[in-house]
MIDOSE-261168 format. One record per residue (C-alpha): x, y negated, z negated; residue in one letter. Coordinates in steps of 0.001 Angstrom, whole numbers, plus 500000, padded with zeros to 6 digits. Example, Ala and Ser with C-alpha at 12.3 -4.5 7.8 and 13.67 -1.06 7.14 Angstrom:
BEGIN
512300504500492200a;513670501060492860s;
This chain:
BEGIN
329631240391899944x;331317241780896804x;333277244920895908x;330753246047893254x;328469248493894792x;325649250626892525x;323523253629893482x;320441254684892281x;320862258332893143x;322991261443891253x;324967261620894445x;326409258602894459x;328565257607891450x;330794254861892703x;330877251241890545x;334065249356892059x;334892249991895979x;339078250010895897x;340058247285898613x;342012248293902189x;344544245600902043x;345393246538906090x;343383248871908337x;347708250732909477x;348919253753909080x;351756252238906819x;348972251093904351x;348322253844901229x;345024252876900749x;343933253199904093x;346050256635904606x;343688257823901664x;340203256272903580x;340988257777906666x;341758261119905075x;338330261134902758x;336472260801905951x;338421263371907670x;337655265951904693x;333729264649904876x;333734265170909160x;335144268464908218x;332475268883905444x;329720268471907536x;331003270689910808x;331186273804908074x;327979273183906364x;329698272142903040x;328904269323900648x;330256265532901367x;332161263549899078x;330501259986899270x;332277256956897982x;332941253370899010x;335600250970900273x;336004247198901342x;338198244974903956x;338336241709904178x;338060241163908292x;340342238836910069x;339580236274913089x;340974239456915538x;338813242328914349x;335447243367915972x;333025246091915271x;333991248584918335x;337875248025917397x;337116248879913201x;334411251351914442x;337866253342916270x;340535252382913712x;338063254012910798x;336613256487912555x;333145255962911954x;330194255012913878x;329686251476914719x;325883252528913702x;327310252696910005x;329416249664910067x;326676247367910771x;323884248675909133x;325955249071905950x;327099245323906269x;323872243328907999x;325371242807911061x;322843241541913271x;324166242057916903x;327636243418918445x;328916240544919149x;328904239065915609x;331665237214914551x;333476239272911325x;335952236536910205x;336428236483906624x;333668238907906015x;334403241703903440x;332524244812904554x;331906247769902932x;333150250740904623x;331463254622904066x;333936257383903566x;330669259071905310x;328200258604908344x;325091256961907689x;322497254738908534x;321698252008905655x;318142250819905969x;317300247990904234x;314358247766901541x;313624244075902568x;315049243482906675x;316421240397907285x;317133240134910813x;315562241620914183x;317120244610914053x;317052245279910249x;313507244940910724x;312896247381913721x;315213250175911498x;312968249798908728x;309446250772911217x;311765253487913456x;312993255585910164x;309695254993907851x;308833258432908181x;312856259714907283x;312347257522903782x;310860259999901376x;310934259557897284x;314246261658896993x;316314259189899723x;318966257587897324x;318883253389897106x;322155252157896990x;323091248170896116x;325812245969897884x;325888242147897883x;322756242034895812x;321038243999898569x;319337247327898658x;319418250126901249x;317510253413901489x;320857256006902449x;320106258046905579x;322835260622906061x;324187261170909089x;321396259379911060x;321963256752914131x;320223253895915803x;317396255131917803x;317271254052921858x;315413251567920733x;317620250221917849x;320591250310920168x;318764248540922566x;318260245108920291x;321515245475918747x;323798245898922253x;321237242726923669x;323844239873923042x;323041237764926271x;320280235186927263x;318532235361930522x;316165233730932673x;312234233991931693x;311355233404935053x;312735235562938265x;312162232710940504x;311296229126939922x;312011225866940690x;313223223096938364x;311396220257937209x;312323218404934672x;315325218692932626x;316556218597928898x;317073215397927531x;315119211703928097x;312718211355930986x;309737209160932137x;307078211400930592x;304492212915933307x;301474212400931748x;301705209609929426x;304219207064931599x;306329206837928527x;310112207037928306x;310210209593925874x;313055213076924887x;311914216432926742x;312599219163924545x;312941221865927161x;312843222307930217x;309811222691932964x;310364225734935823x;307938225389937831x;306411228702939655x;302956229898941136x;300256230129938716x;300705233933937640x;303952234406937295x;305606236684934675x;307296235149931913x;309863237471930314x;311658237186926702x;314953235341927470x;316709237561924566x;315233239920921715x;313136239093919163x;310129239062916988x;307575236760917656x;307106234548915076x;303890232195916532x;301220232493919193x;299248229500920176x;296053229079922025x;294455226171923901x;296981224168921743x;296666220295923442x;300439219850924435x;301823223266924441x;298633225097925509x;298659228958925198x;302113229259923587x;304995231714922555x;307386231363920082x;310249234014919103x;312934234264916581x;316114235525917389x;319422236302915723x;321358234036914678x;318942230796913817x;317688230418917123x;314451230384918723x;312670229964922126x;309592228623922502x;307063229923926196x;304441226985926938x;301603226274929003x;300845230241929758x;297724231628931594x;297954234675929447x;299946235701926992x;300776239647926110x;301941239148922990x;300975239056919224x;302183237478916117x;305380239813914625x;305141241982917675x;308934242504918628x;310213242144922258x;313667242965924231x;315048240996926722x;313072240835929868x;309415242559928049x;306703240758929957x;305147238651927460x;302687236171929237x;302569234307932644x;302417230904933845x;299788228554933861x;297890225132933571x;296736225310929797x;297818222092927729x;299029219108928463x;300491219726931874x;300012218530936009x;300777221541937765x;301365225674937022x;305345225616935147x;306573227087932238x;307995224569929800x;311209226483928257x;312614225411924310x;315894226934922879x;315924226111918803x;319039225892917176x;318201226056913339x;314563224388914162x;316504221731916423x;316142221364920624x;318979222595922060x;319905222240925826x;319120225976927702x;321958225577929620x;324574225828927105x;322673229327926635x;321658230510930021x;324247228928932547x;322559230475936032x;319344228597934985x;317469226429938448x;319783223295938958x;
C-alpha cells in the first residue's frame, strides 16, 4: 500500500499521508496523530465539525490489530476496513497501513475478501450519492463516518478458527494414499471420509462464501464448496441435501447440508477437502481434534 491517498469528496483534501516513524510517545509525529484524533473525539462529543486527514506506519513482526487499535485510539473496525484486513488474526508484518485521524468504516466499491463483501450488502442502504470515495493502494472506498461492523460483520471477522463439520462421526479413511474403495486402485485421497448416519448435519468448518454447489455430480455427488480467507477452501461431498446456494455466505457452524449416499461412495460419510491455493491440504494441520 502507498502513502498517496486521493478523495473524491470537498471534505477530504489530503494528497500525501505524513509517515509515523514509531507508534511512542517520544515520536513527534505520532504526538501530533494522537492529538488530531483527540481534537476529532472531542469534535464529535460537542456536535462540531471533524478535521479528516490521513497517516501511514509501516507495521513490524510484533504489532497486531487490538494492540495498534489501543496505542491509536481508534476502533479496530477502522483499522481493518481502511487497510483490507481480512480477519483478526492477520499477520501485519511489513504492511504500511493507513491510519484515520477519524472513526470510520471504509467500504469497498469492489470487496475482495469475505468480509469486504458482507460490508458492502450490510451498509448498501448507508451509501447514498453524497458519501465521499476516497483512494488508497489503487483501491476505492465509500467513507462511512463514524459507523461500525454490524453483529454480523463482527461475527466473520472475530471467526479465525476451523472446526469440525460433523458433531459426531467416525473416521474412515484418511488424507494421503490409500487402496481406493470403489475402484481397488492404489490411488491419493484428497480428504478425508467421516463417516455418520445418513442425515446428519454438516456444518461450515469456518466462514465463507460459497463459491460452487454440485448436484448428482458422479464422484463428489451433491457437493459444497466454500472460499475462505486467506486462499483456502473446503470442499462438503456426498450430501443428502444441501441448504445452500451459490455466493450465499455462511459462519462457522451454519447448517449447510447433511450426509448421504449420492456419488461415488459405499456407505452414508461425508468426504471432507481443505484447499490451500487450489491444492489438497491435510485437515489436520487445520482442525487438530478431528476423529483419529
Amino acid at each position: 500500500m502507498t502513502a498517496t491517498v486521493l478523495f473524491y469528496s470537498s471534505a477530504f483534501c489530503q494528497v500525501a499521508a505524513p509517515k509515523i516513524p514509531e507508534l511512542a510517545s517520544r515520536d513527534n509525529v505520532f504526538k501530533q496523530y494522537q492529538q488530531d484524533i483527540m481534537l476529532n473525539n472531542m469534535a464529535v462529543a460537542q456536535g462540531k465539525s471533524q478535521t479528516f486527514f490521513f497517516y501511514t506506519y509501516d507495521a513490524s513482526k510484533d504489532d497486531n490489530l487490538l494492540e495498534l487499535s489501543a496505542r491509536c485510539s481508534l476502533l479496530y473496525d477502522t483499522i481493518a476496513s481502511a487497510n483490507g484486513i481480512a480477519a483478526m488474526n492477520e499477520d501485519l508484518t511489513g504492511r504500511t497501513l493507513v491510519l484515520p485521524t477519524f472513526q470510520a468504516l471504509f467500504v469497498p466499491l469492489a470487496p475482495e475478501s469475505t468480509i469486504e463483501i458482507i460490508m458492502q450488502k450490510q451498509h448498501a442502504s448507508s451509501v447514498t450519492e453524497g458519501t465521499p470515495i476516497i483512494t488508497f493502494g489503487g483501491r476505492k472506498f465509500y467513507v462511512l463516518l463514524g459507523e461500525r461492523f454490524s453483529g454480523t460483520e463482527r461475527a466473520f471477522f472475530l471467526d479465525t478458527n476451523f472446526r469440525l463439520p460433523l458433531e459426531k462421526s467416525v473416521l474412515t479413511s484418511s488424507f494421503g494414499y490409500r487402496v481406493s474403495p470403489i475402484s481397488g486402485a492404489w490411488k491419493f485421497h484428497n480428504g478425508i471420509d467421516m463417516a455418520a448416519p445418513r442425515g446428519t448435519t454438516v456444518f461450515a468448518c469456518k466462514g465463507g462464501t460459497v463459491t460452487q454447489v454440485l448436484k448428482n455430480d458422479a464422484v463428489y455427488g451433491n457437493c459444497i464448496t466454500i472460499r475462505h480467507d486467506g486462499g483456502i477452501t473446503s470442499v462438503y461431498a456426498h450430501l443428502d441435501e444441501v441448504y445452500v446456494k451459490k455466493d450465499d455466505t455462511v459462519r462457522s457452524g451454519d447448517r449447510i447440508g447433511c450426509v448421504g449416499l449420492t456419488g461415488a461412495t459405499t456407505g452414508p460419510h461425508l468426504h471432507f477437502e481443505l484447499r490451500q491455493n487450489g491444492s489438497s491440504v491435510d485437515p489436520y494441520e487445520y482442525i487438530p481434534n478431528l476423529p483419529q
